[in-house]
C-alpha positions as CSV (number, residue, x, y, z in Angstrom):
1,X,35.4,7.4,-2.5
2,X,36.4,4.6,-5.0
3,X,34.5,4.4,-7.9
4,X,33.8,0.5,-6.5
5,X,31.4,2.3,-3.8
6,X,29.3,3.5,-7.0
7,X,29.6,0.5,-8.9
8,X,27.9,-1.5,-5.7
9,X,25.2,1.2,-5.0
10,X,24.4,0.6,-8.6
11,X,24.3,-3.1,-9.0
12,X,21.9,-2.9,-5.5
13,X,19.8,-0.3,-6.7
14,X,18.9,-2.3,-10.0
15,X,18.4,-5.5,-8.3
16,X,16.1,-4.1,-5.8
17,X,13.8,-2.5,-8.2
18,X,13.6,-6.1,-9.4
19,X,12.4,-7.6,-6.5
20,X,9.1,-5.3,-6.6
21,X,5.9,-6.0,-9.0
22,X,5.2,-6.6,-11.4
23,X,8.1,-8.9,-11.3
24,X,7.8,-12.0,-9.5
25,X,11.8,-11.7,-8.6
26,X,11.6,-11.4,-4.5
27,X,13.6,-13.7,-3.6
28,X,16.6,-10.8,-5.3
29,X,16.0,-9.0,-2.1
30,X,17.5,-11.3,0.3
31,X,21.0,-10.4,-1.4
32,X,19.9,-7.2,-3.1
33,X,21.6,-5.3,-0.6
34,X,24.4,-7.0,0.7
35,X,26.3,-5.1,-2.2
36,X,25.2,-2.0,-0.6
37,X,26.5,-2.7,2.6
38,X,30.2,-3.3,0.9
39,X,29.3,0.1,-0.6
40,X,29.3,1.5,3.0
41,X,31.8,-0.3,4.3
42,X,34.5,2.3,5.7
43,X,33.4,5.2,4.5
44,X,32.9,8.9,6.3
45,X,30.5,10.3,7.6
46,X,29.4,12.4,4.7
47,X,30.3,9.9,2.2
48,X,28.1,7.1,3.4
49,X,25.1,9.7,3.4
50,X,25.9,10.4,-0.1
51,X,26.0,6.7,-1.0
52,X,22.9,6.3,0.8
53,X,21.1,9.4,-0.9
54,X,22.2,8.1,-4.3
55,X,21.0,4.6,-3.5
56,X,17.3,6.4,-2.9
57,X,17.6,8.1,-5.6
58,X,18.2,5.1,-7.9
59,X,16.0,2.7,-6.5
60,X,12.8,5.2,-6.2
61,X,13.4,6.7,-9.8
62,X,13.6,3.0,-11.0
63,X,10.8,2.1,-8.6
64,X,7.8,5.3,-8.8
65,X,8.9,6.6,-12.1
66,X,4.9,6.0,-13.3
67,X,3.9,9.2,-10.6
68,X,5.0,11.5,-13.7
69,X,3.0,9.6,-16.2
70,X,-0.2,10.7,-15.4
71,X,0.2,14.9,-16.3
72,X,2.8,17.0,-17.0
73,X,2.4,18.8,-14.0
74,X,2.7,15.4,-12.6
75,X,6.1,15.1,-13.7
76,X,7.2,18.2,-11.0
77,X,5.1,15.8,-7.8
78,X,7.7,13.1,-8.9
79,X,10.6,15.2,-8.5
80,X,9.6,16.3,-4.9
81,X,8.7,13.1,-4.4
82,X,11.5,11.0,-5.7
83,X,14.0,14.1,-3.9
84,X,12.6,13.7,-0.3
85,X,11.3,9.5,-0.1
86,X,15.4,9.8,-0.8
87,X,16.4,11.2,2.3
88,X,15.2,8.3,4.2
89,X,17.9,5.5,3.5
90,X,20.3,8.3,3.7
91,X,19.1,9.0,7.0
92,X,18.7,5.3,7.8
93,X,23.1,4.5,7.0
94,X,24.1,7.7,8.5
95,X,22.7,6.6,11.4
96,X,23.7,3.1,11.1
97,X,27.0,4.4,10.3
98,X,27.3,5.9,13.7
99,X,26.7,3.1,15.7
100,X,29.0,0.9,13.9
101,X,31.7,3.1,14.8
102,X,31.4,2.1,18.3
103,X,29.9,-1.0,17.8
104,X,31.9,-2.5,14.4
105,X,30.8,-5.2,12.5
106,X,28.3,-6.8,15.1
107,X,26.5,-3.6,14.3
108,X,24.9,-5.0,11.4
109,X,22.8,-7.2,13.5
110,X,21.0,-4.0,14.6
111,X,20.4,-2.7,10.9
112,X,16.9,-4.8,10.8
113,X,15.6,-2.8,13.9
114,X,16.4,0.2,12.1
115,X,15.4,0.0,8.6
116,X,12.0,-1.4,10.2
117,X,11.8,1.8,12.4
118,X,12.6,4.0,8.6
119,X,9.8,2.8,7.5
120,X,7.5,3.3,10.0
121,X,8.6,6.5,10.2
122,X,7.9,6.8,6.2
123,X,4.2,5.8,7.1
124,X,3.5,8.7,9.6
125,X,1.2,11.7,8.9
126,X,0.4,13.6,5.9
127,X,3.2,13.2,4.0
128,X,3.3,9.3,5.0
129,X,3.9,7.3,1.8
130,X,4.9,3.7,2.5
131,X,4.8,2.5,-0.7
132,X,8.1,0.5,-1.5
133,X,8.3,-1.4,2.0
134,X,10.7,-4.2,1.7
135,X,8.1,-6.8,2.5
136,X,5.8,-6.1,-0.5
137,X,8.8,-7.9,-3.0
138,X,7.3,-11.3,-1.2
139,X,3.7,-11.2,-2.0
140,X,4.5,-14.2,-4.8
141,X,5.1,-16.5,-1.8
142,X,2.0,-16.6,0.8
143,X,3.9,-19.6,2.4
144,X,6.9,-17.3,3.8
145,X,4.6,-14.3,4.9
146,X,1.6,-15.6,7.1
147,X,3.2,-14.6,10.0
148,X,2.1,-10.6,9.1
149,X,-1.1,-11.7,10.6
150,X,1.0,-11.4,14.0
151,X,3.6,-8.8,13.1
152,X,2.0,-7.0,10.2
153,X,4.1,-6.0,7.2
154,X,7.1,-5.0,9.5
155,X,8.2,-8.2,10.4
156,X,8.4,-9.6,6.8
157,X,10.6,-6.6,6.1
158,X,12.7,-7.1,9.0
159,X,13.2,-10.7,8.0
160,X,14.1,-9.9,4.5
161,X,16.7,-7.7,5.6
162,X,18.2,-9.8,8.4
163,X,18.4,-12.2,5.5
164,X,20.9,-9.9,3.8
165,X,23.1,-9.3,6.7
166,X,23.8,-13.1,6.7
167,X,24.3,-13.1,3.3
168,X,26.9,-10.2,3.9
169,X,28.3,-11.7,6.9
170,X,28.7,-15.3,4.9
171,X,30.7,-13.2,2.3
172,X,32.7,-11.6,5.0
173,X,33.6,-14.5,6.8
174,X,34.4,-17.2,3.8
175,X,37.7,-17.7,5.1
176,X,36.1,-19.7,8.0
177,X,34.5,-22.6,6.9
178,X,32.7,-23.2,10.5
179,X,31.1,-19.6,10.5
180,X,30.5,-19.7,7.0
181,X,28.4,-23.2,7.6
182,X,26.8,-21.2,10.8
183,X,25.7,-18.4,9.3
184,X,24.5,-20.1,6.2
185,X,22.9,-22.7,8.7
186,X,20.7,-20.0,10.3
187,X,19.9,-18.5,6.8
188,X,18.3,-21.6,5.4
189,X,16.4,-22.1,9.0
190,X,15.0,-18.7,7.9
191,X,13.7,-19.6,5.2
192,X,12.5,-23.2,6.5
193,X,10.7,-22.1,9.4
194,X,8.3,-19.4,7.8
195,X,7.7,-21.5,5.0
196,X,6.8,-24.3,7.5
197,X,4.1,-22.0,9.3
198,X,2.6,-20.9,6.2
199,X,1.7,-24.8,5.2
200,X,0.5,-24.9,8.3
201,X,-2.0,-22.7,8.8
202,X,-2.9,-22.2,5.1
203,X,-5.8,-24.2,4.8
204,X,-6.5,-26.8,1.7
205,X,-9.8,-25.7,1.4
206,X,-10.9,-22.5,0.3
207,X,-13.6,-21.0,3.1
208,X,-17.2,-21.1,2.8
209,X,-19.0,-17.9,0.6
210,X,-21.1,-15.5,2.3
211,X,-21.2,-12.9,-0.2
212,X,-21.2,-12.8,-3.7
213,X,-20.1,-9.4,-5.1
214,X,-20.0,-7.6,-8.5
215,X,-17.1,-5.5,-9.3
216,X,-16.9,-2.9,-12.5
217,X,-14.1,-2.7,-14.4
218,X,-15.4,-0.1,-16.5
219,X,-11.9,1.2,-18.6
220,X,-13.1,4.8,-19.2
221,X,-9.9,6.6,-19.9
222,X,-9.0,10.0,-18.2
223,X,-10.0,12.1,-21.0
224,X,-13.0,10.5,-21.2
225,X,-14.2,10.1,-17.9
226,X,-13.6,13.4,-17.2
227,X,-15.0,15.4,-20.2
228,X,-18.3,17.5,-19.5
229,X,-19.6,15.8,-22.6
230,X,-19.3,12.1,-21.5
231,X,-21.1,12.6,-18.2
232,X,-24.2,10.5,-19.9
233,X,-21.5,8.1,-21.0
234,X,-20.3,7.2,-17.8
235,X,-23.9,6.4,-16.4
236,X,-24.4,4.2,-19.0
237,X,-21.8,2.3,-19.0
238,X,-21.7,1.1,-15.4
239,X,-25.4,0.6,-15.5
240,X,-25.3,-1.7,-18.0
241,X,-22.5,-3.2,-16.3
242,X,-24.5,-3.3,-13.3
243,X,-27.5,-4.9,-15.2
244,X,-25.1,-7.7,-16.4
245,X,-24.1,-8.4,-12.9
246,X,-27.2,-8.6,-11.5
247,X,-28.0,-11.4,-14.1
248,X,-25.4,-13.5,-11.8
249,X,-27.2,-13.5,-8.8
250,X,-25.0,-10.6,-6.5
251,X,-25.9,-9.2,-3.2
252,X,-23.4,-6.5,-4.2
253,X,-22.4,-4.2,-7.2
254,X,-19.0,-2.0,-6.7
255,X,-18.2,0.7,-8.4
256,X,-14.8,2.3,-8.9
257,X,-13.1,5.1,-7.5
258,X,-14.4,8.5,-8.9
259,X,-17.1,6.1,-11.3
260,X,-19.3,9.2,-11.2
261,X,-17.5,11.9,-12.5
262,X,-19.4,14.7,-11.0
263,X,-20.3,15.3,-7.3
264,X,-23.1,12.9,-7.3
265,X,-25.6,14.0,-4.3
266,X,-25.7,17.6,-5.9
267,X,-26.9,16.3,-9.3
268,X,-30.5,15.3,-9.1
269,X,-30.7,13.8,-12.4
270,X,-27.8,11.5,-12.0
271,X,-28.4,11.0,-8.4
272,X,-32.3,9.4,-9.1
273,X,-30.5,7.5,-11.8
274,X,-28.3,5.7,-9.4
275,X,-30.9,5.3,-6.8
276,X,-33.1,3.9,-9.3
277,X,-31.0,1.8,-10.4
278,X,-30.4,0.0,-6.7
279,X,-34.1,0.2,-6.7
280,X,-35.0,-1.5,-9.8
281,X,-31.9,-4.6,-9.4
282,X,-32.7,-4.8,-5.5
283,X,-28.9,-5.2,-5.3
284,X,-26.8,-2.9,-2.8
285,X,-24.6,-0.4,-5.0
286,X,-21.2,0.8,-4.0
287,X,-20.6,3.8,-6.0
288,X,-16.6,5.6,-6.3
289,X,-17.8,9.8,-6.4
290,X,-16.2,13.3,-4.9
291,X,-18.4,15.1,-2.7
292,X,-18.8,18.5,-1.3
293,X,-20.2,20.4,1.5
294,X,-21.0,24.0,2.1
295,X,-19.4,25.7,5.3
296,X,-21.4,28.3,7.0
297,X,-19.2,30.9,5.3
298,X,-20.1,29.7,1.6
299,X,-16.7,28.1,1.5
300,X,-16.3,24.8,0.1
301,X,-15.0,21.3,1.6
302,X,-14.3,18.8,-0.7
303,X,-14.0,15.1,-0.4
304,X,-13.2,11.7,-2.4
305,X,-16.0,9.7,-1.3
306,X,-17.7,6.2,-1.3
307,X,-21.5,6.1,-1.8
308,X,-23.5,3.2,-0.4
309,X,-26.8,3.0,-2.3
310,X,-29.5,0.5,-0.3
311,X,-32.9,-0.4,-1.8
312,X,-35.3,1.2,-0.3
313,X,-33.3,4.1,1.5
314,X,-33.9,7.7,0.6
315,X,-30.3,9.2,1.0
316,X,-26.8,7.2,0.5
317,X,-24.7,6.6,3.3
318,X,-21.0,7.9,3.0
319,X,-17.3,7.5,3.3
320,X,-14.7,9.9,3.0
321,X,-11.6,9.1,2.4
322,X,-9.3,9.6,5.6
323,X,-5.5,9.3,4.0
324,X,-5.1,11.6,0.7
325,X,-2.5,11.5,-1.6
326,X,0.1,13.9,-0.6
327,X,0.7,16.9,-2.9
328,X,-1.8,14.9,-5.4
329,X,-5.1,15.4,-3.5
330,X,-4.1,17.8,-0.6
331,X,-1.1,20.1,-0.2
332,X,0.1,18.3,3.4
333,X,-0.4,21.0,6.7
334,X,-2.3,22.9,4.7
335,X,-4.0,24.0,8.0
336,X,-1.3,24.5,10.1
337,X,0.9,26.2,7.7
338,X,0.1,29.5,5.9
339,X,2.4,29.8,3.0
340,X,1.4,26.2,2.2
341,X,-2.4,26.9,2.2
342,X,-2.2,29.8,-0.8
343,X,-1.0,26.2,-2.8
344,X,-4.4,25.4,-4.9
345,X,-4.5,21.7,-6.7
346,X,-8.0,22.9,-8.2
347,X,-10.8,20.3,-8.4
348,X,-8.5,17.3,-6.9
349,X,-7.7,19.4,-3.6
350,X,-9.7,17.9,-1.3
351,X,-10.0,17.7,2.9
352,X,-9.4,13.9,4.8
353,X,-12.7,12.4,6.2
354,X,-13.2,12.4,9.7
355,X,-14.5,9.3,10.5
356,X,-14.4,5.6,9.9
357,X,-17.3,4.3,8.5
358,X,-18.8,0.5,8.4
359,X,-21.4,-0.2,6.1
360,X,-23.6,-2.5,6.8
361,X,-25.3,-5.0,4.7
362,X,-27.6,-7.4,5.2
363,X,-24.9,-10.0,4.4
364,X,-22.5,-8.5,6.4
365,X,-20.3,-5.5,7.8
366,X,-18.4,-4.1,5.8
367,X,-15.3,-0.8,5.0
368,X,-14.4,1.0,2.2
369,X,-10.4,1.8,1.2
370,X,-9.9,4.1,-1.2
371,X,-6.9,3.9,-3.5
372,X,-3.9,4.8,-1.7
373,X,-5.2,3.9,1.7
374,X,-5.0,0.4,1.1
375,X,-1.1,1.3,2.1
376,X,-1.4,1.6,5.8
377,X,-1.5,-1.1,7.8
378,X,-2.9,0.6,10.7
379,X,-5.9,2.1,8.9
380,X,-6.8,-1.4,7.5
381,X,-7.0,-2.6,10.6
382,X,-8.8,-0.1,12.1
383,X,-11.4,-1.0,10.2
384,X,-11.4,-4.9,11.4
385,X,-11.4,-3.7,14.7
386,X,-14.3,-1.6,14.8
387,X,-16.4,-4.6,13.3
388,X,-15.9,-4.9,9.4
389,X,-16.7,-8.8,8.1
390,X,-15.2,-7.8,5.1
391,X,-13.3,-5.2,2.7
392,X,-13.9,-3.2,-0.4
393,X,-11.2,-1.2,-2.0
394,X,-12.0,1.0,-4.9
395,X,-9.0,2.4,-7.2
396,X,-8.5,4.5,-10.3
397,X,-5.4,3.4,-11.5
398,X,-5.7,5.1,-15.0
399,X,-3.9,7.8,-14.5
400,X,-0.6,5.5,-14.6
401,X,-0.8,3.6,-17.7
402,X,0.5,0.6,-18.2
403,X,3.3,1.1,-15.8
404,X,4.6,-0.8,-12.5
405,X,2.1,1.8,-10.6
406,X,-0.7,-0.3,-11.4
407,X,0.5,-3.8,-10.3
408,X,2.6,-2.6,-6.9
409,X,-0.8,-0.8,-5.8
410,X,-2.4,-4.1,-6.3
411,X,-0.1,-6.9,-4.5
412,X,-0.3,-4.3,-0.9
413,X,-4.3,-6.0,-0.8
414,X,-2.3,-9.4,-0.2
415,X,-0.4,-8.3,3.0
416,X,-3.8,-6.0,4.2
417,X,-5.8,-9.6,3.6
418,X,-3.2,-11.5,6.0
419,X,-2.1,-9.1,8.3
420,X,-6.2,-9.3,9.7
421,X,-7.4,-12.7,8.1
422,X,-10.2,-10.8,6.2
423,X,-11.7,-11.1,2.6
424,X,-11.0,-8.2,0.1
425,X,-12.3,-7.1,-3.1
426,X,-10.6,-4.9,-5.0
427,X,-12.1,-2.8,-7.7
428,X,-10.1,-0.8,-10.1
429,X,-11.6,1.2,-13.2
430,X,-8.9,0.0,-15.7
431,X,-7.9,-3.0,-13.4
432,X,-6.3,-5.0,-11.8
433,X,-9.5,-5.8,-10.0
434,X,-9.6,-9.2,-7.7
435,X,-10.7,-11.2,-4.5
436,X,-8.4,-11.8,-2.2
437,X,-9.0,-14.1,0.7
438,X,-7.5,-13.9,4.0
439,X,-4.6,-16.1,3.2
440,X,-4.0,-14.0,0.3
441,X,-4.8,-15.8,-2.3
442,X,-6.5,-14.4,-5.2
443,X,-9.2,-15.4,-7.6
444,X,-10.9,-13.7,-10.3
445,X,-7.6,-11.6,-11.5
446,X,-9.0,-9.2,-14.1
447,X,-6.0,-7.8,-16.9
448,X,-5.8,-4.1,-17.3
449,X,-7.6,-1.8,-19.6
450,X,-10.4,-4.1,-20.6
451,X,-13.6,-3.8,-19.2
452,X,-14.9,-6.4,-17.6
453,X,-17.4,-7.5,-14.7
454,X,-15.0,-9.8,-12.0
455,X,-17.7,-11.6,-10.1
456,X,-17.1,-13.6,-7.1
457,X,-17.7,-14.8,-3.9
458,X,-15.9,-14.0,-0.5
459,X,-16.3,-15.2,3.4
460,X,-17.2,-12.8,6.2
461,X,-14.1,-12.6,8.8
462,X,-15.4,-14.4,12.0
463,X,-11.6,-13.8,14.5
464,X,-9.2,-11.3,14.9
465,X,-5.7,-11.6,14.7
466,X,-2.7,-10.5,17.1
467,X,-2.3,-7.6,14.6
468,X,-5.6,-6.5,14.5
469,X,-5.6,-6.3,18.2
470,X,-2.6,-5.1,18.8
471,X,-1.5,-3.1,16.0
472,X,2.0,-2.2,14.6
473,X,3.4,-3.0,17.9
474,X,6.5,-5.0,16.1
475,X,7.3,-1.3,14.2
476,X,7.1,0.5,17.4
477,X,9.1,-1.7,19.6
478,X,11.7,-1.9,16.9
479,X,11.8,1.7,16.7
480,X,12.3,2.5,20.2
481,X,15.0,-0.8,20.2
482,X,16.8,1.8,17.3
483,X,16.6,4.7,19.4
484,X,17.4,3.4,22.4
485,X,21.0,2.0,20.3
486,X,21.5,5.2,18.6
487,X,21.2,6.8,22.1
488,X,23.2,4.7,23.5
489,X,26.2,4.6,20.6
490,X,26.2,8.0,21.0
491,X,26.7,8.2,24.9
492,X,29.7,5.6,24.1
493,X,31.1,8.2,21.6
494,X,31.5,10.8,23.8
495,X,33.0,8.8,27.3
């Protein structure tokens, strides 16, 4: 390989970790590639999976470098991570690679369907992290993405990167002035059109309040939150918090992921404090805690839960979290595969939920994300479809510092707000904690690491959208396009 290839895969790789938050750089990524593509450009078989494997490798250590900031152990979950999320644009060009022998340079037209289909694939079961999708670099222009509310996240991605190919195929075609005006023709009309639908249906006025909600930023560091000493500490800090809020007049208080530090429903003295507290404010509570259950074998299940505290009701209901964190809160297959299950992760392995839970208030219906689940599409809007007005998502985003982990986590509520035209408020211990409303636009944008109560008001949903009806048809239908052209390229290879 020419030492050009690596000079290309280098100059993509940085510009693409550019395009993500916290820098408000996406329109990089509708050229951020194209030097990639000239990387590719006549190489073998194994070479192009090289150049693809290094481009992972780059872009995902520039990218989720902050998953080793929170432990030292944590620093080993990177690795694995960084190693294997890898694998998928390798996958993704050796693939494209094959068609394009058959197919040549029109082939490119087909690379949207399939990067769309790698990251759907990246989304699926327990090791499903779609965390960098391409369509997250444009949550700094709402104009351009409104139309996730009828393709979801996929079709923004696939946009971006048809965007690219033009760009490549202007480059590759500058020695004719009428393809060159063509293709750079169609590029702008991409860019007009979205943009056009976006002022459309983006309305001038804000919509009308229905609930006005409290959420905690309490800043309790690690250490502290977790020490068996600071147990009284934490209680007091988010009732007092909670005290202040309901001074403003709020139907509901939120409190973080994990706000209780201890497993709440088994700790009578901290339990009656809580329910006191929603007793005494006559305010709704939303309270972040781990839970546990005991099996009929004295065997433990543990979960990372939501408590919903109502005036007047003996016993919380609860949430569990559905989608852990792979290899953070559950060793993935850990039931199906033996070797796997002797893994321990101590206090933080926990089991998914079963269920998807609406709580209601007497304000309106409402689901509860926790942290990382505010990444799939299809859980999101799950939620909508089963009857939720609006949507809470409680973080702890501590553990990564002031890094980029913080702010990429934060800008995924934007697309989950559009994709289903629904009202979100997200509460994070150390921030950023926000409303977003179902254009997503935000208000009430707290910093990180102060604490602060982010008070505001939000509309109940009152339609659903193509998405929330239909789901990630746009992922599925461009994956089975890809297969049926890989198929196909294939079948051509061998007649």
């Amino acid at each position: 390989m020419r030492r050009r290839a690596y000079i290309f895969v280098l100059i993509s790789s940085l510009l693409f970790s550019l395009t993500f938050p916290p820098f408000p750089l996406g329109f990089l990524a509708y050229f951020s590639l194209v030097f990639l593509f000239f990387a590719l450009e006549r190489q073998k078989d194994w070479d192009v999976f090289k150049l693809g494997y290094l481009w992972g490798l780059l872009t995902n250590s520039l990218l989720l470098f902050w998953i080793a900031y929170a432990a030292p152990i944590a620093i080993l979950g990177a690795i694995g991570a960084i190693l294997v999320l890898s694998l998928y644009p390798a996958l993704l060009f050796w693939l494209f690679n094959q068609i394009q022998k058959r197919l040549g340079l029109k082939a490119i037209f087909f690379l949207p369907f399939l990067w769309v289909g790698m990251e759907y694939l990246r989304s699926l079961g327990e090791i499903g992290f779609p965390w960098l999708n391409l369509a997250y670099t444009q949550t700094y222009y709402l104009e351009l993405i409104q139309y996730a509310s009828f393709t979801g996240v996929w079709g923004v991605s696939f946009w971006v990167i048809l965007l690219n190919v033009l760009v490549f195929l202007v480059i590759k075609n500058f020695q004719s002035l009428r393809k060159v005006f063509l293709l750079a023709g169609i590029f702008v009309i991409l860019l007009i059109l979205p943009y056009i639908h976006g002022k459309s249906v983006i309305p001038e006025q804000k919509q009308k309040k229905d609930v006005r909600v409290a959420l905690l930023q309490g800043n309790i560091p690690p250490d502290v939150k977790w020490h068996p000493d600071s147990l009284d500490y934490n209680f007091e800090v988010y009732a007092g918090m909670s005290k202040a809020a309901a001074s403003e007049g709020v139907d509901l208080i939120v409190w973080p992921e994990t706000a209780s530090p201890c497993y709440l429903t088994h700790e009578p003295l901290y339990f009656d404090w809580v329910q006191s507290l929603a007793e005494s404010l006559n305010i709704h509570l939303l309270v972040g805690s781990n839970e546990y259950k005991i099996l009929g074998d004295q065997s433990y299940v543990y979960y990372n839960s939501a408590l919903f505290f109502r005036p007047g009701a003996n016993f919380p209901d609860s949430y569990y979290k559905l989608q852990l964190v792979p290899f953070s809160e559950r060793i993935p297959f850990r039931d199906k595969v033996h070797i796997v299950d002797k893994i321990q992760l101590g206090t933080a392995d926990f089991s998914p939920g079963q269920e998807l839970v609406i709580f209601d208030h007497p304000k309106g219906r409402f689901a509860t994300l926790i942290c990382f689940e505010i990444a799939f599409p299809n859980l999101v809007r799950e939620f909508v479809e089963r009857g939720a007005e609006f949507l809470i998502n409680i973080t702890n985003d501590a553990w990564f510092g002031k890094t980029h982990g913080p702010f990429q986590h934060t800008r995924m509520v934007i697309f989950r707000a559009i994709e289903n035209r629904v009202s979100i408020a997200r509460c994070a211990n150390t921030g950023i904690s926000m409303f977003v409303d179902p254009y997503g636009r935000t208000s009430g944008v707290s910093p990180i690491f102060v604490r602060k109560n982010v008070v505001g008001e939000i509309s109940l949903k009152n339609r659903k959208t193509f998405y929330t009806v239909n789901g990630n048809w746009f992922a599925l239908g461009c994956s089975f396009f890809s297969l049926g052209i890989l198929g196909l390229s294939f079948l051509l290879r061998k007649s």
